[in-house]
N, C-alpha and C positions, 0 to 999 in steps of 0.2 A: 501762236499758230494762225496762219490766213483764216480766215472767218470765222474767229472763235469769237464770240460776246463773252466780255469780262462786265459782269454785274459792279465788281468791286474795281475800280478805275487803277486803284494803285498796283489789284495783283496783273495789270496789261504789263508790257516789258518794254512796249515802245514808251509809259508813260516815266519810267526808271527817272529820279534825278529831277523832273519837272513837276514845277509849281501850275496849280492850275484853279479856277473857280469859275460854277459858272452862274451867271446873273440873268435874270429876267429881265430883259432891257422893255418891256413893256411896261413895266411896273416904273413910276417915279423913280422911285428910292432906289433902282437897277439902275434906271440910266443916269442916275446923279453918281452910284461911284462908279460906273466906267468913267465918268470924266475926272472922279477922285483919284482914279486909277491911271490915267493918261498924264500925270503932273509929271511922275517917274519912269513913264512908257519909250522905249527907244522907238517901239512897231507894233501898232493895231490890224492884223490882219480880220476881215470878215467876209464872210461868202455868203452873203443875203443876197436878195433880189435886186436886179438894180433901182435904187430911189428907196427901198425901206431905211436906211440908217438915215435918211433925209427926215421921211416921214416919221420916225423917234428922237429927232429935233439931236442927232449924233451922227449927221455926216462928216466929210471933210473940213466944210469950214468951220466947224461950232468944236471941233477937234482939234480942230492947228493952232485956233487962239487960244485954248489949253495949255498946248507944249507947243511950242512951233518947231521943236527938231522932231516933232514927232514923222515917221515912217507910216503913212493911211495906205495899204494894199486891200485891195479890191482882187477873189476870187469866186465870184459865180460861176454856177455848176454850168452854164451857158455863152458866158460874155452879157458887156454892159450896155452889146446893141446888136440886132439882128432879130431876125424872126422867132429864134425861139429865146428871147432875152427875159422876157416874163414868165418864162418858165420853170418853174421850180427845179432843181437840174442836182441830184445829188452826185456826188465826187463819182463814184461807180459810175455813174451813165454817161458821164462825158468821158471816159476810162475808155469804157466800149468803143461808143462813138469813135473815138478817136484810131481804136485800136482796125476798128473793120475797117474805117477810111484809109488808114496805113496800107491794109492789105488789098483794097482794091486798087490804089492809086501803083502801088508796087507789083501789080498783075498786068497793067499797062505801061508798050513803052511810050507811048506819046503823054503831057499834062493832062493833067485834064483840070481845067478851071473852076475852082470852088468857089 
C-alpha cells in the first residue's frame, strides 16, 4: 500500500523476486565490494549528490575501468546542475515539484519559460 513502511524489506511487494544489499560505501571494505560487485554489474544506478561517488573514489571513471559494458545512471533528487543541484532532493520532492509545475504550466495557454 502507498506509504506503508515495511520494517522487513522482503514483506514490501514491490521488492517480490529481487536481489538486493545494502553497503556502506563510506566504509573501505563498502566501497571495495561495490567494485567487487561491478565485475558482473550490467547497470549501477545512484542518486547521490552530484560529485559524491567522486568523492568515495566510485564515480564514472574508476567504474568503467571495472566493467567497461558497465551502464553508470545518475538519478539526483535535483539534476547534476542548476541552482538547486547540491541539494539533497529526495524522490518525493521532485515528484511534487514536478507534479505543481505540470499543473501551472497546464493552467496557461501561453509557455512559460523555465
Amino acid at each position: 500500500p502507498a506509504g506503508r513502511v515495511f520494517e522487513d524489506p522482503t514483506a514490501d511487494p514491490l521488492n517480490r523476486g529481487r536481489r538486493s544489499i545494502a553497503i556502506d560505501v563510506k566504509k573501505e571494505a563498502g566501497r571495495d565490494l561495490v567494485l567487487g560487485l561491478l565485475a558482473d554489474a550490467d547497470v549501477l544506478v545512484e542518486g547521490m549528490r552530484p560529485g559524491a561517488m567522486e568523492r568515495l573514489g566510485r564515480g564514472p571513471d574508476v567504474c568503467l575501468r571495472r566493467n567497461q559494458r558497465l551502464v553508470y545512471g545518475r538519478v539526483p533528487g535535483w539534476g547534476q546542475e542548476g541552482p538547486r543541484a547540491s541539494v539533497a532532493g529526495p524522490d518525493i520532492n521532485s515528484h511534487f515539484t514536478y507534479a505543481v509545475t505540470a499543473k501551472v504550466v497546464d493552467d496557461f495557454d501561453d509557455d512559460i519559460p523555465f
